[in-house]
LUMTORDREN-405442 format. One record per residue: residue in three letters; residue number from 1; x, y, z of N, C-alpha, C, CB in turn. Coordinates in Angstrom, 1 decimal. Glycine has a CB too. Example, Ala and Ser with C-alpha at 12.3 -4.5 7.8 and 13.67 -1.06 7.14 Angstrom:
BEGIN
r:k:n.east:n.north:n.up:ca.east:ca.north:ca.up:c.east:c.north:c.up:cb.east:cb.north:cb.up
ALA:1:13.2:-5.7:7.8:12.3:-4.5:7.8:13.2:-3.3:7.8:11.3:-4.5:9.0
SER:2:12.8:-2.2:7.1:13.7:-1.1:7.1:12.9:0.0:7.9:14.1:-0.6:5.7
END
This chain:
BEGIN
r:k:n.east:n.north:n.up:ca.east:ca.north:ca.up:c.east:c.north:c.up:cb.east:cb.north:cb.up
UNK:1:-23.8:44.5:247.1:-24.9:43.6:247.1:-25.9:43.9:246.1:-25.5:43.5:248.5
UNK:2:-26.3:45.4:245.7:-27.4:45.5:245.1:-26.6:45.2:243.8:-28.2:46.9:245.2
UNK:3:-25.3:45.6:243.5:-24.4:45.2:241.8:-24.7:43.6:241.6:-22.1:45.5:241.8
UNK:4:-24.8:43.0:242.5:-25.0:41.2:242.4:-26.4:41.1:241.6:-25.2:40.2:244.3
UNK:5:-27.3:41.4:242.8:-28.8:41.4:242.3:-29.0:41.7:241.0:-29.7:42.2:243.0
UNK:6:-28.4:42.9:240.8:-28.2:43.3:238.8:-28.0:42.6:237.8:-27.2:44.0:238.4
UNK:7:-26.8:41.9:238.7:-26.0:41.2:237.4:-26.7:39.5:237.7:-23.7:41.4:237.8
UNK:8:-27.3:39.2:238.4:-28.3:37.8:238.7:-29.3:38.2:237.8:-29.1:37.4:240.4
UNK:9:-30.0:39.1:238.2:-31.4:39.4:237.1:-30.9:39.9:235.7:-32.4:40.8:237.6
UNK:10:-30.0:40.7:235.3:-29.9:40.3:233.7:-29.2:39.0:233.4:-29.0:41.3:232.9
UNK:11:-28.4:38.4:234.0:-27.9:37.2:233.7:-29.7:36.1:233.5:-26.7:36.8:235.3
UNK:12:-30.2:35.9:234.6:-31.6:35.4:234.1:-32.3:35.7:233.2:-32.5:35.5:234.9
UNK:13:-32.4:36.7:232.5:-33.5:37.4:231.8:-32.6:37.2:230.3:-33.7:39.3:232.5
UNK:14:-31.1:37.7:229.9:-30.7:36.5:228.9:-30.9:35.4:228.7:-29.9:36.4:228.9
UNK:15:-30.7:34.7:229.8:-30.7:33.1:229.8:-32.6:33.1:229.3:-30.4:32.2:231.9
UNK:16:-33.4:33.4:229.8:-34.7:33.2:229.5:-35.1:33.8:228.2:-35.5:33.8:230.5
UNK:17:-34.3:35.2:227.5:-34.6:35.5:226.2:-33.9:34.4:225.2:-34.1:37.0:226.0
UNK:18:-32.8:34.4:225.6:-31.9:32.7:224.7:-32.8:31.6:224.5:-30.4:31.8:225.8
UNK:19:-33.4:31.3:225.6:-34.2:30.4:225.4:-35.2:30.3:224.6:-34.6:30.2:226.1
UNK:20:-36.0:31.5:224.6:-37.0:32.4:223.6:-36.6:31.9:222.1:-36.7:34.2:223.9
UNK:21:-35.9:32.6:221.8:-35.2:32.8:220.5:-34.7:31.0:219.8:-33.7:34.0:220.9
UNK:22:-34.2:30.1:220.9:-34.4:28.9:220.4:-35.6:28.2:220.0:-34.0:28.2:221.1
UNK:23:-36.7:28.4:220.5:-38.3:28.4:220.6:-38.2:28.5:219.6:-39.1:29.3:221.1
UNK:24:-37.8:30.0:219.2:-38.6:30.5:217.9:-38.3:29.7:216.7:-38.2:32.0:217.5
UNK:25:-36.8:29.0:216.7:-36.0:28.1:215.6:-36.4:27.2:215.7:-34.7:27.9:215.5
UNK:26:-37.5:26.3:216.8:-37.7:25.0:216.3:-39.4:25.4:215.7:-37.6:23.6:217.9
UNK:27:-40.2:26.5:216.2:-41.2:26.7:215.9:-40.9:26.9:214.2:-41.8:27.7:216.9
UNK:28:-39.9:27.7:213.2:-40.0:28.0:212.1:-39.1:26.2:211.3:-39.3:29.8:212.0
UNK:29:-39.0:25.8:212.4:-38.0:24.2:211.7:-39.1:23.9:210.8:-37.4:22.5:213.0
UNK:30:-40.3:24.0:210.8:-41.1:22.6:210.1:-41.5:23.5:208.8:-42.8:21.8:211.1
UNK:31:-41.8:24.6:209.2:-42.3:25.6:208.5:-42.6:25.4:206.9:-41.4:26.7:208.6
UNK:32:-41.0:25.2:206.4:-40.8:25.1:205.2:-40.5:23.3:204.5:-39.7:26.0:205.0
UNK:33:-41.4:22.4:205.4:-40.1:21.1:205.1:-42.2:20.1:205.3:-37.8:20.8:207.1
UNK:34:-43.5:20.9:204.5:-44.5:20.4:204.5:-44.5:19.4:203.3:-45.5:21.5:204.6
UNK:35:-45.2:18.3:203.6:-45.1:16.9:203.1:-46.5:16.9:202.3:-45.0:15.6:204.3
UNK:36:-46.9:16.4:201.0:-48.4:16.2:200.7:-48.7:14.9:201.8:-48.7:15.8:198.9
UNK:37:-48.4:14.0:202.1:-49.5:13.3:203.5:-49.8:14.3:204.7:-48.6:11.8:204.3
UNK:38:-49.3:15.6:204.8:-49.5:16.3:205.9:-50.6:17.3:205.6:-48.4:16.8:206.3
UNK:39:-51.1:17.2:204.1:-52.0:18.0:203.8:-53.3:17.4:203.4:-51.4:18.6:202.9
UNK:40:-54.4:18.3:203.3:-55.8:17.7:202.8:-56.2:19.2:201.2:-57.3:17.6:204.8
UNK:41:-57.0:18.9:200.8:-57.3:19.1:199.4:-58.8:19.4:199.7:-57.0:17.8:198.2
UNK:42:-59.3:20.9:199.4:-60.3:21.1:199.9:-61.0:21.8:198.4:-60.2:22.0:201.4
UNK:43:-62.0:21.3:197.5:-62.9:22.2:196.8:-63.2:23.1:197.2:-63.9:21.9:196.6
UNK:44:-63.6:24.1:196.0:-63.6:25.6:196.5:-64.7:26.0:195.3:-61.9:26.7:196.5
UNK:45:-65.5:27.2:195.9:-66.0:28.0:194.7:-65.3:29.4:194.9:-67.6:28.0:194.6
UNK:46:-64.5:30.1:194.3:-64.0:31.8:194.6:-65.2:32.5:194.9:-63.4:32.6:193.4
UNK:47:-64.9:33.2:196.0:-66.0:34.5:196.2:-65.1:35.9:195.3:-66.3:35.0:198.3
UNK:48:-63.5:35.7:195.7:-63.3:36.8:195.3:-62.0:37.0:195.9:-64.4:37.8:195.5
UNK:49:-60.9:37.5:195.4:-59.4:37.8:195.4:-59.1:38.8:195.2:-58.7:37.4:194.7
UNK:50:-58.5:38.9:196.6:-57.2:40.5:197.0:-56.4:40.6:197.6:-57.4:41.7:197.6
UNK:51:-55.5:41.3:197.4:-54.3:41.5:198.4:-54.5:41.8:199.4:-53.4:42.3:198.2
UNK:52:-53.6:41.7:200.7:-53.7:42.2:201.8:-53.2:43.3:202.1:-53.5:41.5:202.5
UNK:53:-54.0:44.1:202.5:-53.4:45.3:202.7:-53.6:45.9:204.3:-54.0:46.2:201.6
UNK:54:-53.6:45.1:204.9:-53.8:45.3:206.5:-52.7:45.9:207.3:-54.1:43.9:207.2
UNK:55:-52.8:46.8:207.7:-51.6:47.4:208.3:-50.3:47.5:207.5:-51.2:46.6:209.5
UNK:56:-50.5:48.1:206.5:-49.7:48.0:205.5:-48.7:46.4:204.6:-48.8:49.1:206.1
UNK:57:-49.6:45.8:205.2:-48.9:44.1:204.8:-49.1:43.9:203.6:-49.6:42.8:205.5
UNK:58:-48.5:43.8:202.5:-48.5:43.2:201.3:-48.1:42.1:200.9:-48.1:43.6:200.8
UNK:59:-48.0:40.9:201.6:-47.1:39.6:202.1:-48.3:38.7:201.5:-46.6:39.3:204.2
UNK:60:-49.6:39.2:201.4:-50.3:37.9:200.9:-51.6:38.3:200.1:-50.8:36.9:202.2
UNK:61:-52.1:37.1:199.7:-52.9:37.5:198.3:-53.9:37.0:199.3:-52.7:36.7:196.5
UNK:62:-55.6:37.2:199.5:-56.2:36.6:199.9:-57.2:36.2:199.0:-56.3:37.2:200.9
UNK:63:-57.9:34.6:199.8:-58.7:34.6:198.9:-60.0:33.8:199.8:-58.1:33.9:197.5
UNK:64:-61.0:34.7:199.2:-62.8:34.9:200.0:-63.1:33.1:198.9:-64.3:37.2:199.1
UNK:65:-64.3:32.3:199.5:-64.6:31.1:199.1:-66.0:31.6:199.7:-63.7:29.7:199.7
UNK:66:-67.2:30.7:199.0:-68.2:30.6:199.3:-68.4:29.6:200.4:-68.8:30.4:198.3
UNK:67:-67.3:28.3:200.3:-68.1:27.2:201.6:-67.4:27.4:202.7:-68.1:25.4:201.3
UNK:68:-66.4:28.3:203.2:-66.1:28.1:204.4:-65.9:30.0:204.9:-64.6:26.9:204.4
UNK:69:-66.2:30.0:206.2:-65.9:31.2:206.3:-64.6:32.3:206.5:-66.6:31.4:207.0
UNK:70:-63.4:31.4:206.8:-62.3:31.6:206.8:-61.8:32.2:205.5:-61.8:30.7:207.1
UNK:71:-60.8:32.9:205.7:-60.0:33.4:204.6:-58.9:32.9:204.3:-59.7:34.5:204.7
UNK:72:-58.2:32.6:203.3:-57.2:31.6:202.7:-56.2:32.6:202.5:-57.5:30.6:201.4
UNK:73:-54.7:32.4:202.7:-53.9:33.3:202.3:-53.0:32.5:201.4:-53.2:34.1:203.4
UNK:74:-52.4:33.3:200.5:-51.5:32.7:199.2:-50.2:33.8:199.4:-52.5:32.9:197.4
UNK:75:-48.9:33.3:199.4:-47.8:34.5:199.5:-47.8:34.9:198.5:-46.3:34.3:199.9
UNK:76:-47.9:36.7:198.6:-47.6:37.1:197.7:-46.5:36.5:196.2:-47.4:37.9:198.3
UNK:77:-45.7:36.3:196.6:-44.7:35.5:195.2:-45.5:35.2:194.5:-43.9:34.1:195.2
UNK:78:-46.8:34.4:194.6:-47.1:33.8:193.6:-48.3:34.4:192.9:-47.1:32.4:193.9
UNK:79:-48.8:35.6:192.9:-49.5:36.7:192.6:-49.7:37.0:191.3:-49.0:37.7:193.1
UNK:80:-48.3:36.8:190.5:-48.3:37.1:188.9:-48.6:35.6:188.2:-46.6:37.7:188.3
UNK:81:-48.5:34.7:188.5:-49.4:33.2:188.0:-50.6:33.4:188.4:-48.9:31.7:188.7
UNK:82:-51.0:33.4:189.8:-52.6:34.0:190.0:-53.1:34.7:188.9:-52.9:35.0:191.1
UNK:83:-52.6:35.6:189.4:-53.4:36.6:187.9:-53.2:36.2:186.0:-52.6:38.4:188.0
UNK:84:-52.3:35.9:186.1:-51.9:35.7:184.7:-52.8:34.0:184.3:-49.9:35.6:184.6
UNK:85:-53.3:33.7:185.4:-54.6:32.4:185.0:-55.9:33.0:185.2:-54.6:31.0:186.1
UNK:86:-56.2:34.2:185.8:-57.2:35.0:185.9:-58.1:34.3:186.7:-57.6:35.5:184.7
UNK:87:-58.0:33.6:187.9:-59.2:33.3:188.9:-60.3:34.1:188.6:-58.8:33.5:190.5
UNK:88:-61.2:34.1:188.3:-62.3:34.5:188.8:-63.4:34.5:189.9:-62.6:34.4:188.2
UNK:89:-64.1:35.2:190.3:-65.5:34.9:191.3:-66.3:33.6:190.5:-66.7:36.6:191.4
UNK:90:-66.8:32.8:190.9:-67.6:31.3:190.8:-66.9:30.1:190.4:-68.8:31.3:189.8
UNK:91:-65.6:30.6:190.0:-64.4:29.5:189.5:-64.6:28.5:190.1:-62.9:29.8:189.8
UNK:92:-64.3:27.1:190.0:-64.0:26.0:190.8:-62.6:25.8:191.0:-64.6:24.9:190.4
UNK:93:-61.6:25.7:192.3:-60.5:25.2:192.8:-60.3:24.5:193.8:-59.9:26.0:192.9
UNK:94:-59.3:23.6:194.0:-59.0:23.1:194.8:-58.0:23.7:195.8:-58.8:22.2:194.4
UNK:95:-58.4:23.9:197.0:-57.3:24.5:197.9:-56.0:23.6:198.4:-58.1:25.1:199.2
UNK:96:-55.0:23.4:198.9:-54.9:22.4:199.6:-53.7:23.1:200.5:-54.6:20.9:198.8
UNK:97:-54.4:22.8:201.7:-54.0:23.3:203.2:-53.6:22.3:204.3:-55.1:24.0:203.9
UNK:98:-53.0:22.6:205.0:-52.3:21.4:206.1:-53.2:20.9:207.0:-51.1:21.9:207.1
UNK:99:-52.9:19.5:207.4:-54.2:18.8:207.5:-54.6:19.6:209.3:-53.8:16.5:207.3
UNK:100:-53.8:20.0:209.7:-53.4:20.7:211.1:-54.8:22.3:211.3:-51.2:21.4:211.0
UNK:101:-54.5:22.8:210.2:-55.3:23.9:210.2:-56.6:23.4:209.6:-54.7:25.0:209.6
UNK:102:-56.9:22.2:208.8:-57.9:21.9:208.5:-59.3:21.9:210.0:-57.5:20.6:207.7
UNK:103:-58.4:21.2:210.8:-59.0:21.3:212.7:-59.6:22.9:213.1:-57.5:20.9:214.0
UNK:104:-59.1:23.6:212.5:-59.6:25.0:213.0:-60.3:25.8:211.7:-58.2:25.9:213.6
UNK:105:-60.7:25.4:210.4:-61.8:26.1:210.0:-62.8:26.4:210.2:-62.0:25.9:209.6
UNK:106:-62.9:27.6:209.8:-64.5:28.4:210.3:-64.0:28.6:211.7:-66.2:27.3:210.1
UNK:107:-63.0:28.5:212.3:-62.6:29.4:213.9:-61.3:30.2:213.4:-62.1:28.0:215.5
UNK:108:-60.5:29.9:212.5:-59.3:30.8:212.5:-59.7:32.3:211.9:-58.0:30.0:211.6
UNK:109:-58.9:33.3:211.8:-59.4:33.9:210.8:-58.4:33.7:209.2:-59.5:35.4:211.4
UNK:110:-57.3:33.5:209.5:-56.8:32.9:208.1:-56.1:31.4:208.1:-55.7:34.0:207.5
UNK:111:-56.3:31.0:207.0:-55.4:29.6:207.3:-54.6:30.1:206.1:-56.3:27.9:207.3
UNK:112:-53.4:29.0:205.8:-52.5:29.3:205.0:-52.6:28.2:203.9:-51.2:29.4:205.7
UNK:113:-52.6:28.5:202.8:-53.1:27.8:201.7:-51.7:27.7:200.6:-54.6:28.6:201.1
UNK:114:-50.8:26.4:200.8:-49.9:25.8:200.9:-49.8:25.0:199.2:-50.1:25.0:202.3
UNK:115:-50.7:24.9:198.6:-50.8:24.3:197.4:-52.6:25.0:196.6:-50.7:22.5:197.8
UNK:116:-52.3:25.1:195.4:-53.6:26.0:194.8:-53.6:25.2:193.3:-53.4:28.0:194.7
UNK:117:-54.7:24.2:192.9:-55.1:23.5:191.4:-56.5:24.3:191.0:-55.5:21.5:191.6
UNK:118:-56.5:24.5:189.6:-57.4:25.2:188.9:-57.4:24.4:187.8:-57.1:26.7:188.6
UNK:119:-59.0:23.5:187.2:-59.3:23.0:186.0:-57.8:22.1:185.9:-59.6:24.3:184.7
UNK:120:-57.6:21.5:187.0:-56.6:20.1:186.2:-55.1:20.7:186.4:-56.9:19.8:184.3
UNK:121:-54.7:22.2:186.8:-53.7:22.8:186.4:-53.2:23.1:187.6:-54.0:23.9:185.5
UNK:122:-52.0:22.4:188.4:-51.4:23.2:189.2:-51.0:24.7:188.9:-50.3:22.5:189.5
UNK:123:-51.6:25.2:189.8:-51.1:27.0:190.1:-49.7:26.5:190.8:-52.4:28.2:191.3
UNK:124:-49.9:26.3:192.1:-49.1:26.5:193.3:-48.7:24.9:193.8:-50.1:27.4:194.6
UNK:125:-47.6:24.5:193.7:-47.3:23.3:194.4:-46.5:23.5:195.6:-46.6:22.4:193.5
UNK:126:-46.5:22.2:196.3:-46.3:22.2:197.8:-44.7:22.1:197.5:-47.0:20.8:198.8
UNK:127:-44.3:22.0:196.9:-42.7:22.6:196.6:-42.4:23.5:196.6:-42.0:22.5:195.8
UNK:128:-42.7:24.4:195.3:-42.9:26.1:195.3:-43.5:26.4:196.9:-44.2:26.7:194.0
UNK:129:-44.6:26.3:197.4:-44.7:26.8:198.6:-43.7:26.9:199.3:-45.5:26.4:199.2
UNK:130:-43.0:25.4:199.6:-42.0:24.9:200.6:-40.7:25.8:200.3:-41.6:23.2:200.4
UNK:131:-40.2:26.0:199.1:-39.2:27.3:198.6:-39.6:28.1:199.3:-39.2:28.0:197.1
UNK:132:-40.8:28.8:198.9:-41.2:30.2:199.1:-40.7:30.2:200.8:-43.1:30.4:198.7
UNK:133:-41.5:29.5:201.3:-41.4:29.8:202.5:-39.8:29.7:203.2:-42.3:28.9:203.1
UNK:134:-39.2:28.5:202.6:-38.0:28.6:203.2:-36.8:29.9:202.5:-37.5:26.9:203.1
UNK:135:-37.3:31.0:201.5:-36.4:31.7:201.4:-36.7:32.7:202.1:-36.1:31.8:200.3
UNK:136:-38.2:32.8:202.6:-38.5:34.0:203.7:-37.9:33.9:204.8:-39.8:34.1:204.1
UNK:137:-38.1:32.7:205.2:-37.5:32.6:207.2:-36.1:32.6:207.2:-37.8:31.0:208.3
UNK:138:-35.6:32.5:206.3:-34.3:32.8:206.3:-33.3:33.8:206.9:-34.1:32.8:205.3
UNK:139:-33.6:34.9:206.7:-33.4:36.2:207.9:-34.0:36.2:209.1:-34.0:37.4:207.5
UNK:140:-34.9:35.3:209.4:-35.5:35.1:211.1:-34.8:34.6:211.4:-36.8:34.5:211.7
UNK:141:-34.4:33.2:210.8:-33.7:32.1:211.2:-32.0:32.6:211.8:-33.7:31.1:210.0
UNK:142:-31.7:33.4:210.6:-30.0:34.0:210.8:-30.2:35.0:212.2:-29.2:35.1:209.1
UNK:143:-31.2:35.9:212.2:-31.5:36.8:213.2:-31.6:35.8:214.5:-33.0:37.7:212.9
UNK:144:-32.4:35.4:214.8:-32.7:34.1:215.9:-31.5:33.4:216.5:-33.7:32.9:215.1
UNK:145:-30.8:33.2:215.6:-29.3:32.2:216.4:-28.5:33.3:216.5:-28.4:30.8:215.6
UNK:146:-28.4:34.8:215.6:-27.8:35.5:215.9:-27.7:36.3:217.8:-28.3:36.3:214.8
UNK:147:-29.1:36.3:217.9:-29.9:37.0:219.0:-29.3:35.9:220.3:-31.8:36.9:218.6
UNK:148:-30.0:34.7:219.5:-29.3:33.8:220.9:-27.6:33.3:221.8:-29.9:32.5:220.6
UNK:149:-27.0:33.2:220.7:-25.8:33.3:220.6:-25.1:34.5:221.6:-25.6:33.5:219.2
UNK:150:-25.9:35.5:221.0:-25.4:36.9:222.3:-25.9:36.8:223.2:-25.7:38.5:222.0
UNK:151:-27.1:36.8:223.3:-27.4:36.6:224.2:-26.8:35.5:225.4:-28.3:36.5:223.7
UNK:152:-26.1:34.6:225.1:-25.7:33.4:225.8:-24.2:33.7:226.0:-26.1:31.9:225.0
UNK:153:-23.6:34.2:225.3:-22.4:35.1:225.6:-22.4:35.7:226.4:-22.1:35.7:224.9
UNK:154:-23.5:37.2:226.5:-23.6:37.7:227.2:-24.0:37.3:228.6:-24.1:38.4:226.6
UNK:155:-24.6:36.2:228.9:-24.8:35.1:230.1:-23.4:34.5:230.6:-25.8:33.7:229.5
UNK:156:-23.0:34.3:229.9:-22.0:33.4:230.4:-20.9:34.9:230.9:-21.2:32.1:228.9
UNK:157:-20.7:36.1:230.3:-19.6:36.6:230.6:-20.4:36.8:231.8:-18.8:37.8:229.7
UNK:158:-21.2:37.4:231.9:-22.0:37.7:233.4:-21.4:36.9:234.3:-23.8:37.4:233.3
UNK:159:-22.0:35.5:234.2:-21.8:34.5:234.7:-20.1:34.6:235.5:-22.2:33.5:233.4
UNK:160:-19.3:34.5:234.4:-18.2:34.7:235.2:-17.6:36.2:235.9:-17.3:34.2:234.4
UNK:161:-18.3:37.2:235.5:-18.1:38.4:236.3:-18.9:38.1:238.1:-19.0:39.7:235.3
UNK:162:-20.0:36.7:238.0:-20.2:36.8:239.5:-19.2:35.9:239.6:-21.7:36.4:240.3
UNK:163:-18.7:35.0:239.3:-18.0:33.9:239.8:-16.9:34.9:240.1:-17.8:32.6:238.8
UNK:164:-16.4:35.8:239.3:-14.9:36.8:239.6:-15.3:37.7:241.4:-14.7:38.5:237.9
UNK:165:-16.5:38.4:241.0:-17.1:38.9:242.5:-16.8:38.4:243.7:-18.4:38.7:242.5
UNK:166:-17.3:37.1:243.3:-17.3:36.2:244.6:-15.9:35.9:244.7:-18.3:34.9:244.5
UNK:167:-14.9:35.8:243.8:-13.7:35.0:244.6:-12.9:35.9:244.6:-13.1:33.6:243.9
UNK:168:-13.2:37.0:244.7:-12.3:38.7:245.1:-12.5:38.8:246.7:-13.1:40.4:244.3
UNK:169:-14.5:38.3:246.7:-14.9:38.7:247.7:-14.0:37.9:249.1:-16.5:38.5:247.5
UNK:170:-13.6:36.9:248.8:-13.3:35.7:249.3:-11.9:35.9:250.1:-13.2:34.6:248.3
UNK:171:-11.3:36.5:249.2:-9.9:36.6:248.9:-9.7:37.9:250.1:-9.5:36.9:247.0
UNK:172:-10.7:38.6:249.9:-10.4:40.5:251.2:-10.8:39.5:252.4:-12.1:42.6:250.9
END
């Protein structure tokens, strides 16, 4: 009786991580597939540009603005055009961020800054972002159906190891 209860609770606890891990594949679906009508275009004056170095993260360029108090992040990739246009502190740019996180400025602490124009000049287009991003999640994405897949395997054999239990049990 207690081998049942075992094999019921990991059987649930796959089933509920499987589920998890699907989550996670519709949460990264949109990720990379951002539209310019889904975005807004915000003026900027630079305070000032750096990498992130937070817990050892090097994944993003940050960038300080005078009019809002949030911090903007830029993926790293695109770091050597940044610099090689040389942003400066009082610069004027246009940010342009999804119209979704525009609702939480000045409460988030970073929003993600999805497109970047300077003096007339695309830096960063919502294509290049849309790449960028979609060649990162790519390993979550393969990991994620990897994960669930076993996971649901591993459910189902369960699954029929009680169904075998029970019709042994049947059978004495």
């Amino acid at each position: 009786m207690k081998n049942k209860r075992i094999k019921v609770f990991f059987t649930c606890l796959m089933l509920i991580f499987s589920v998890g891990m699907l989550g996670i594949l519709l949460m990264l679906n949109g990720a990379d597939k951002i539209k310019e009508a889904d975005t807004v275009s915000l003026p900027v004056t630079i305070q000032h540009i750096k990498s992130d170095n937070s817990a050892g993260n090097d994944d993003f360029i940050i960038i300080d603005t005078y009019e809002y108090i949030d911090l903007f992040r830029v993926p790293i990739e695109f770091s050597d055009r940044l610099q090689s246009i040389g942003l400066k502190p009082g610069q004027k740019a246009r940010l342009i961020i999804q119209k979704d996180d525009e609702e939480k400025l000045n409460e988030a602490f970073f929003v993600n800054v999805v497109g970047l124009s300077c003096d007339d000049e695309i830096l960063i287009s919502i294509d290049e972002y849309n790449r960028c991003v979609h060649e990162s999640i790519v390993p979550t994405r393969i990991a994620a159906i990897a994960a669930a897949v076993g996971l649901l395997i591993g459910a189902v054999l369960m699954i029929r190891s009680l169904v075998k239990d029970k019709t042994t049990q049947h059978q004495l």
